[in-house]
Phi, psi and omega in degrees: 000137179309136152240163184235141179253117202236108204257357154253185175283121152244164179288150192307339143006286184287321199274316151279017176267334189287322170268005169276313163312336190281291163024290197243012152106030203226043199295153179215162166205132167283118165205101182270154172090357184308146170202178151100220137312316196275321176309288191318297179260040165253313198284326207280326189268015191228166177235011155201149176239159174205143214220165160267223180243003190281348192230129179280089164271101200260150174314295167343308173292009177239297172008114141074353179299145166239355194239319193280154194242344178202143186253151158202118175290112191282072210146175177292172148063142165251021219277313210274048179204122178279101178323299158327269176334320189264357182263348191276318181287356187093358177295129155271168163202134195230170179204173179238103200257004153246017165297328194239018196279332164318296175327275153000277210301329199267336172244033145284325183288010162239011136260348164298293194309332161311333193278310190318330192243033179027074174273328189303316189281343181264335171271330180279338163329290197305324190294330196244049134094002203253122223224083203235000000 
């Protein structure tokens, strides 16, 4: 049976697509702070991982896998995953780079509105007692 290893916090969201996978035979384990060794011979039981920015996947951390076949960032950028390494073992590594186009969008428009409503200049006025 397939496993997914999930090496940061996801939103619960997320975490309930994984148990619409499990379903179909799709077992997955949370195991977060991992490094070292423990990275390593955690990746190794698994045949795909999914990771954020919190875990550093280093060539070291791959040594000797024979079973996982894909990393995947739950996020933009692909920086804390050594690529290079994983493209050498046969590893994809995909990331989601429309995960955060919601984010983006809302907080740039509460940065228009800020500027539009001069709030920066209205916070250093309040902050030095100046009240206009």
């Amino acid at each position: 049976m397939p496993s997914i290893l999930v090496l940061d916090t996801l939103s619960p969201d997320g975490l309930a697509l994984l148990d619409v996978a499990a379903a179909s035979g799709i077992s997955y384990e949370v195991r977060t702070g991992l490094s070292g060794d423990a990275l390593r011979e955690a990746l190794a039981g698994h045949d795909g991982a999914i990771c954020r920015s919190g875990v550093k996947i280093t060539a070291a951390s791959l040594e000797g896998n024979q079973r996982l076949r894909a990393i995947v960032r739950a996020g933009v950028g692909t920086d804390n995953i050594d690529k290079e390494a994983a493209t050498r073992r046969g590893i994809v590594v995909m990331n989601t780079p429309a995960g955060n186009t919601l984010s983006t969008a809302e907080h740039a428009f509460a940065l228009i509105l800020a500027l539009s409503r001069n709030v920066a200049a209205a916070d250093a006025s309040l902050r030095s007692h100046v009240w206009d």
